[in-house]
FITOR-649310 format. One record per residue (C-alpha): x, y, z; residue in one letter; residue number from 1. Coordinates in steps of 0.001 Angstrom, whole numbers, plus 524288, in hexadecimal, padded with zeros to 5 digits. Layout:
{X=X	Y=Y	Z=Z	code=A	pos=NUM} .
...
END
This chain:
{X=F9087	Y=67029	Z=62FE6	code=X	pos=1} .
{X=F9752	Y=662ED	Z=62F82	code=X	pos=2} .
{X=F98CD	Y=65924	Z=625B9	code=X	pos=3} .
{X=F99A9	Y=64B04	Z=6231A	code=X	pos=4} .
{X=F9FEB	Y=64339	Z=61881	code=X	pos=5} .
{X=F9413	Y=63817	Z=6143D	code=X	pos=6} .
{X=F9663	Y=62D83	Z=60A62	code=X	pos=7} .
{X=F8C28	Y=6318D	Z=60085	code=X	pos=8} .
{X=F8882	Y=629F6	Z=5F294	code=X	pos=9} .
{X=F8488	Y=633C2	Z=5E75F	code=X	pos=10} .
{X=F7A6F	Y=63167	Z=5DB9B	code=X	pos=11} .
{X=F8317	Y=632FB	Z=5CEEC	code=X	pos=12} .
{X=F7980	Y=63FBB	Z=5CCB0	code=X	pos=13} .
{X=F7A2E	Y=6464E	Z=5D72E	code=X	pos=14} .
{X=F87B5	Y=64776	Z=5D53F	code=X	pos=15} .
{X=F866E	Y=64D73	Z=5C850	code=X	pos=16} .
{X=F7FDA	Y=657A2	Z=5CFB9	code=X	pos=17} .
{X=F89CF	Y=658E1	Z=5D90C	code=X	pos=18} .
{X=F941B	Y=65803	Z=5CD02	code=X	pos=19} .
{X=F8A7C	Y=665B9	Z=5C844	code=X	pos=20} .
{X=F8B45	Y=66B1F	Z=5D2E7	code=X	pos=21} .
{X=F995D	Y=66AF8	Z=5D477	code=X	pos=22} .
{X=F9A46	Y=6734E	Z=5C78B	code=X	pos=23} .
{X=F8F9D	Y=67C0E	Z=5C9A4	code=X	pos=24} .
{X=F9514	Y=67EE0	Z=5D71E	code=X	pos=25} .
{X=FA342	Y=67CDA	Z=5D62E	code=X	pos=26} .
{X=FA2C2	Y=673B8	Z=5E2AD	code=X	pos=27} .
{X=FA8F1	Y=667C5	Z=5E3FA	code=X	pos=28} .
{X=FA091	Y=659E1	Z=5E60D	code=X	pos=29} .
{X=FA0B8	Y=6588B	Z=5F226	code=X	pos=30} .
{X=F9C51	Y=66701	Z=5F3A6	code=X	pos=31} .
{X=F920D	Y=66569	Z=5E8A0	code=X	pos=32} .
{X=F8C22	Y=659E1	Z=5EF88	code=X	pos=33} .
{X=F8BF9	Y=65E79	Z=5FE04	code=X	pos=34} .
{X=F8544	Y=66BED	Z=5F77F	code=X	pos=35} .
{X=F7B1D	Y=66324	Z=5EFCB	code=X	pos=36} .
{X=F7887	Y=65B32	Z=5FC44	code=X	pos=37} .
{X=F75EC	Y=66720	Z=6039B	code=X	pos=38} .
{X=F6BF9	Y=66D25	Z=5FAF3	code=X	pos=39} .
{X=F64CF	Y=660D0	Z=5FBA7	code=X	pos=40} .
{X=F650C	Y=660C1	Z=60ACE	code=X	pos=41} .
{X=F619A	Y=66F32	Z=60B3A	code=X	pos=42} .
{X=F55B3	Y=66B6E	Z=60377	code=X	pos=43} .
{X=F51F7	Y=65F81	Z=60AD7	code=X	pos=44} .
{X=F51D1	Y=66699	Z=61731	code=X	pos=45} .
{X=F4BD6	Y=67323	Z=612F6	code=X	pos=46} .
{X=F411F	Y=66A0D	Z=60C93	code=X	pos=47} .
{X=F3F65	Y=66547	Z=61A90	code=X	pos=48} .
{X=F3FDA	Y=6723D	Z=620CD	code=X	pos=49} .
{X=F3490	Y=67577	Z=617DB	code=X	pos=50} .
{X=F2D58	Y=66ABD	Z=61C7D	code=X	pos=51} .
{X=F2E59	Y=66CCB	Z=629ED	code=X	pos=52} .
{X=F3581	Y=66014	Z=62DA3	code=X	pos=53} .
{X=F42E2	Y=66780	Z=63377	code=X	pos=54} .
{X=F437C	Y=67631	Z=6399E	code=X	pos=55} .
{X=F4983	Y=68048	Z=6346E	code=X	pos=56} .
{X=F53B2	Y=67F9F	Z=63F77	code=X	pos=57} .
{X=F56C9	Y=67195	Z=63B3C	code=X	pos=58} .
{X=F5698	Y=6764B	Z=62C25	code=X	pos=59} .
{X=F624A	Y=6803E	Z=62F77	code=X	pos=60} .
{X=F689C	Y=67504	Z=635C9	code=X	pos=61} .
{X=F69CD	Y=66C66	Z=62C3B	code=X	pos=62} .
{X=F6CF0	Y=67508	Z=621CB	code=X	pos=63} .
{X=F77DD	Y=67C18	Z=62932	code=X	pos=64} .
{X=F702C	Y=68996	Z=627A0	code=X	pos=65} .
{X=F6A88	Y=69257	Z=63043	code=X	pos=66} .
{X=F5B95	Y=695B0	Z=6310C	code=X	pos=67} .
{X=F5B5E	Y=69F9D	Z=62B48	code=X	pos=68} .
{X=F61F6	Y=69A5E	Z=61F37	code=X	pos=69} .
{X=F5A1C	Y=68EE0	Z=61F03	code=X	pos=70} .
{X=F4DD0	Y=6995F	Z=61FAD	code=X	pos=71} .
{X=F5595	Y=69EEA	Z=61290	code=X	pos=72} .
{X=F558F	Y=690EE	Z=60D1F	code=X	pos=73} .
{X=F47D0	Y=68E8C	Z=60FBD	code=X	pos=74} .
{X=F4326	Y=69BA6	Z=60930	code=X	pos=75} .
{X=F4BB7	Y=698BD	Z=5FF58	code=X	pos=76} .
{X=F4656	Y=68C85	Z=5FBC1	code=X	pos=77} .
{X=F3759	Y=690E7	Z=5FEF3	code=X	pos=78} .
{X=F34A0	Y=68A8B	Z=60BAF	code=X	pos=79} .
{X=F2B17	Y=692DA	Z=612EF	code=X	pos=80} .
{X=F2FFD	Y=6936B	Z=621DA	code=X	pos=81} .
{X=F284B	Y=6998C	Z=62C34	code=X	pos=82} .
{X=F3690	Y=69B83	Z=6333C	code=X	pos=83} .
{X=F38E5	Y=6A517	Z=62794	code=X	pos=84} .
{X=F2D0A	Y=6AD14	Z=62C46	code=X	pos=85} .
{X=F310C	Y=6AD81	Z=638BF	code=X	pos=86} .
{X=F3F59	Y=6B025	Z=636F1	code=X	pos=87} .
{X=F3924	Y=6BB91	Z=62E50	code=X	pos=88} .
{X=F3066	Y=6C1FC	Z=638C9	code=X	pos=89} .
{X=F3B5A	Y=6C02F	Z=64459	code=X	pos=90} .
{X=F465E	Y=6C5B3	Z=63C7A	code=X	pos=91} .
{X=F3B74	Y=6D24D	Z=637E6	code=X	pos=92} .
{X=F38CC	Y=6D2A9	Z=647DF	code=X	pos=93} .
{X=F474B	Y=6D38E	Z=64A38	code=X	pos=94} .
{X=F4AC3	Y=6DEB7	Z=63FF3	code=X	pos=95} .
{X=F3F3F	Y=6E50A	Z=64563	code=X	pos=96} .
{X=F431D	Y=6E5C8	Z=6521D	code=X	pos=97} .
{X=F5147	Y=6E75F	Z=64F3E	code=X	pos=98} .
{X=F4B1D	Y=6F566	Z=6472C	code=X	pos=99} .
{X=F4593	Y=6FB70	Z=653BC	code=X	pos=100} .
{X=F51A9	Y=6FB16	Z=65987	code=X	pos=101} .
END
């Protein structure tokens, strides 16, 4: 994953958070803000997983995860997927048949 350098103006408060954050974490700024910018994304775009506007494919995507962990995330958070259910059942049909061997 790449990244970009973006000219960016800051409420006063939200860097005290970031200035928090730097303590409780032992990060630096720069890594306190990227971090605090990221939970907000993961959020936004797990909010619109949940609502059905993007895929789960696309949800992976943008987050830099894998299906499967964004399947974690969702649980995690309490988002009800029917791609949970049916990673569930395939991977029970796999062990299964991996058993009779």
């Amino acid at each position: 994953m790449g990244s970009i350098s973006y000219p960016l103006r800051v409420p006063e408060t939200l860097m005290e958070v970031v200035e928090l954050r730097t303590k409780e974490e032992y990060v630096d700024k720069a890594t306190a803000l990227r971090q605090l910018v990221y939970m907000g994304a993961e959020d936004y775009v797990m909010c619109l997983y949940k609502k059905g506007r993007i895929s789960l494919s696309l949800a992976a995507k943008l987050l830099g995860k894998s299906v499967h962990d964004v399947l974690r995330l969702a649980l995690e958070k309490g988002i009800k997927t029917e791609h949970r259910d049916e990673h569930h059942k395939a991977s029970e049909k796999a062990v299964r048949k991996l058993m009779k061997k």
